[in-house]
Each structure stands twice: as structure tokens, then as C-alpha cells.
C-alpha positions as a printed NumPy array, in Angstrom:
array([[ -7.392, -24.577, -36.676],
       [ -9.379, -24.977, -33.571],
       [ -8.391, -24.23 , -30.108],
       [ -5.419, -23.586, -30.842],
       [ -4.903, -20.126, -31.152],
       [ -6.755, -20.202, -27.547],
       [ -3.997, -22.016, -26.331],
       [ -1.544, -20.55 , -27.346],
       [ -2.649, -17.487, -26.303],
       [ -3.512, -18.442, -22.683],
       [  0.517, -19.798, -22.364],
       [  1.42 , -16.881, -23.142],
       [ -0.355, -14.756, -20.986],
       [  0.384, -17.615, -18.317],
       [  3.94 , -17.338, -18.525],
       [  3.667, -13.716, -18.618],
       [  1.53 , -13.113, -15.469],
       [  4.054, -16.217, -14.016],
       [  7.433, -14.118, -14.8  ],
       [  5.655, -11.411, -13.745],
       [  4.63 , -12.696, -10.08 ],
       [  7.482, -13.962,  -9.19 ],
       [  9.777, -10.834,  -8.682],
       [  6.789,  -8.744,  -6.893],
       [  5.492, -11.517,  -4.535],
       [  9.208, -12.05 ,  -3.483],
       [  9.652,  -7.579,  -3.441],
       [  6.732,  -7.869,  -1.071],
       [  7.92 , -10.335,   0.941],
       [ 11.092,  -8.241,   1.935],
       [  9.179,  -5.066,   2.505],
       [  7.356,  -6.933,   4.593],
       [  9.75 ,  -8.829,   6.864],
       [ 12.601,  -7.092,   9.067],
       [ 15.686,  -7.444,   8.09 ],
       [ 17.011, -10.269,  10.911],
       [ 14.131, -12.456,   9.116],
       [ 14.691, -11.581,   5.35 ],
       [ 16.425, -15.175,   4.723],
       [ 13.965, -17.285,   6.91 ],
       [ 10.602, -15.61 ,   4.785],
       [ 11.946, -15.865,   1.208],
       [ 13.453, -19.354,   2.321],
       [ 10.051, -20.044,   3.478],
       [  8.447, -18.201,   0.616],
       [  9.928, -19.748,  -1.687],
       [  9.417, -23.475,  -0.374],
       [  5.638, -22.865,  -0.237],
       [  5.711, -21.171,  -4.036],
       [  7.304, -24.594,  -5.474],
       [  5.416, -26.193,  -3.481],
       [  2.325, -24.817,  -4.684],
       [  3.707, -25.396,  -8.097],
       [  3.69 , -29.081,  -7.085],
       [  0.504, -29.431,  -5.629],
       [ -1.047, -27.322,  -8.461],
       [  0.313, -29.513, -11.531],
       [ -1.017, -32.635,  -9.86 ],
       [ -3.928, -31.731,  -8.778],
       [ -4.684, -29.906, -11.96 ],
       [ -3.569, -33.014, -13.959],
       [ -5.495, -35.465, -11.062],
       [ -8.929, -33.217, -12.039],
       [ -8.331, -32.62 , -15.74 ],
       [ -8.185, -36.745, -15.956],
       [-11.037, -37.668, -14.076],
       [-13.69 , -34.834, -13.994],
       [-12.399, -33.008, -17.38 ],
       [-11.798, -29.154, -18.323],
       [-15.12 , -27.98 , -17.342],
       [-13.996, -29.402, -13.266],
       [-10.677, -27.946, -13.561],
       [-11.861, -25.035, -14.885],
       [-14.552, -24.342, -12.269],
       [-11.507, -25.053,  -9.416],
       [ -9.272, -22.275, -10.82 ],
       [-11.957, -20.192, -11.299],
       [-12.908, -20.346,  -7.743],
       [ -9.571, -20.692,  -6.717],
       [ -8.622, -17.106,  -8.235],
       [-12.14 , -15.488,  -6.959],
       [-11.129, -16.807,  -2.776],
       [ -7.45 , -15.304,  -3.655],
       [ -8.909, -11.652,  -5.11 ],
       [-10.969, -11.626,  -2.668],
       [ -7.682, -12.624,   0.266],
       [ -5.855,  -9.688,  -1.303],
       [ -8.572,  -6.964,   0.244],
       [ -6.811,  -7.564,   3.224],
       [ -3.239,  -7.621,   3.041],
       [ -1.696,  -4.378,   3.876],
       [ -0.061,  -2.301,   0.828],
       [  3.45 ,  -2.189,   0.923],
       [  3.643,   1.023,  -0.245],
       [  2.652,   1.865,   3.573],
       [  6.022,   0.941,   5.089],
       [  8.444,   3.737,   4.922],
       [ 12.22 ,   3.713,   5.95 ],
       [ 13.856,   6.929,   7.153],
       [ 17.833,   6.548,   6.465],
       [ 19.974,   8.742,   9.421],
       [ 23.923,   9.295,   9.931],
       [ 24.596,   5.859,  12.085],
       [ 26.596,   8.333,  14.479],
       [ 22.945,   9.474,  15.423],
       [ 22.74 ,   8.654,  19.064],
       [ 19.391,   6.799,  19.81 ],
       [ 17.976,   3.936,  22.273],
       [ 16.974,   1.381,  19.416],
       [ 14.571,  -0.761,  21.907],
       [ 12.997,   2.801,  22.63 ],
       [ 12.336,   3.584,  19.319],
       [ 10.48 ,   0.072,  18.324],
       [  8.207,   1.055,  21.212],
       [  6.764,   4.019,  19.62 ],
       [  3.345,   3.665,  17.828],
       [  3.85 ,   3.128,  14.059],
       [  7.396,   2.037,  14.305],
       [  8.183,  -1.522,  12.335],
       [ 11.815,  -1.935,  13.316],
       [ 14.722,   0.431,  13.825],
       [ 18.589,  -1.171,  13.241],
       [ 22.024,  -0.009,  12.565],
       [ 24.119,  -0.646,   9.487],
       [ 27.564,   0.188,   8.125],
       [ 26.287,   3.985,   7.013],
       [ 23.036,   4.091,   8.63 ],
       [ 20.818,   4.122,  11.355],
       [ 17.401,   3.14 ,   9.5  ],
       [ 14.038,   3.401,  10.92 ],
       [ 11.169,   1.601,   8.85 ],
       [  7.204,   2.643,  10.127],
       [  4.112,   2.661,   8.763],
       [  3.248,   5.802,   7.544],
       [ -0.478,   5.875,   8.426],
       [  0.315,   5.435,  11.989],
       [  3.56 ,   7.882,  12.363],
       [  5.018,  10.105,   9.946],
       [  8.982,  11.194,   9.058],
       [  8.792,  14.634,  11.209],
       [  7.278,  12.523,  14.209],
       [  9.899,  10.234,  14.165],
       [ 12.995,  12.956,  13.773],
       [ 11.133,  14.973,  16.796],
       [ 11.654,  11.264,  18.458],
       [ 14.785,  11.329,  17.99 ],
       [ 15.915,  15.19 ,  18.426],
       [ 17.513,  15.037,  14.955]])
């Protein structure tokens, strides 16, 4: 039997955590870009994620064949402990909050993006849409802003 089951279990949970990351990295990406940049950063995004998928399998390959499993699986480890410890200081998404008015509301769009918390403020079809960051401004700031 051997390592087999151990194998088999680690693709799976691979391909799980895989299939997993790619829809939220790529949600985060668009909550965090405006919306005149959404193509450019998951075009970007994406080049640098097969990229890295690139890089990875030959460098994982290049280690596995010349310093063995224990070398590649020191790399990863570290690897994964520098990127836990990256993630204490991205922002959470969750932050960023979009307020969704009549597009007929009259407003100076430069002069709202100047106020403290605001991300970016634009006009669609329906809408006029304000996105801030809630732990600088809040909804009933904003709408006082705006005289709505």
C-alpha cells in the first residue's frame, strides 16, 4: 500500500484548495480595483497566476530532482509560512462598501472622490454608485454629502 493513500489524499485536497482559490483571489481582485481598471488587474492577475503556475512546476520539479522531497518540502513550507504571514496585511474586502443612488441624483463626482473614505464614485445606466471604505466614512455620511 504505502504512500499512496497520502497521495492521493494530498491531490485531492490540492485540487480542492486550487478550485477553490481561484474564484476568490479573482472576487478580490475586483472589489479591489475601480471599475475603469477591472480588465487591466484580472488581465494582469491572471498573467502573474499562470505564471506562477509556471515558475512553480519547474522549480518544484528543478528541486524535487536534485535536492529531493525533504528540499522541496522545506521550500513550500516556507513558502506558505512568508504568504500567511503577507496576508496580515492586506486589507479585508469586506471593508469596501458601495452605496447604489437614482443616476438622476445631481452630484460633482470629482468632489465626492475628495472626501475622506471615498474609493471611487461613477455613473452607470441606473445608477450613480459610490464605493468607500466603511471604517473611514459611513452610508449616512456620504448621503449628508450628497443632500440625498
Amino acid at each position: 500500500l504505502g504512500h499512496k493513500p497520502l497521495f492521493y489524499a494530498g491531490v485531492i485536497i490540492f485540487f480542492i484548495g486550487f478550485n477553490l482559490h481561484e474564484p476568490i483571489l479573482q472576487s478580490m481582485a475586483s472589489k479591489f480595483s475601480k471599475v475603469s481598471q477591472k480588465g487591466a488587474v484580472l488581465g494582469i492577475f491572471n498573467a502573474f497566476g499562470y505564471m506562477g503556475s509556471f515558475i512553480g512546476g519547474i522549480g518544484g520539479g528543478t528541486l524535487l530532482k536534485f535536492y529531493g522531497l525533504s528540499a522541496l518540502s522545506a521550500v513550500v513550507t516556507v513558502l506558505c509560512v512568508v504568504w500567511l504571514i503577507a496576508l496580515k496585511w492586506l486589507d479585508n474586502p469586506n471593508i469596501f462598501k458601495n452605496i447604489y443612488l437614482p443616476s438622476s441624483t445631481d452630484a460633482d463626482l470629482a468632489e465626492i472622490e475628495k472626501q475622506k473614505g471615498i474609493v471611487e464614485c461613477y455613473k452607470n445606466a441606473q445608477n450613480l454608485v459610490v464605493k468607500y471604505n466603511s471604517k473611514l466614512t459611513n452610508e449616512a455620511e456620504i448621503k449628508q454629502i450628497l443632500g440625498v
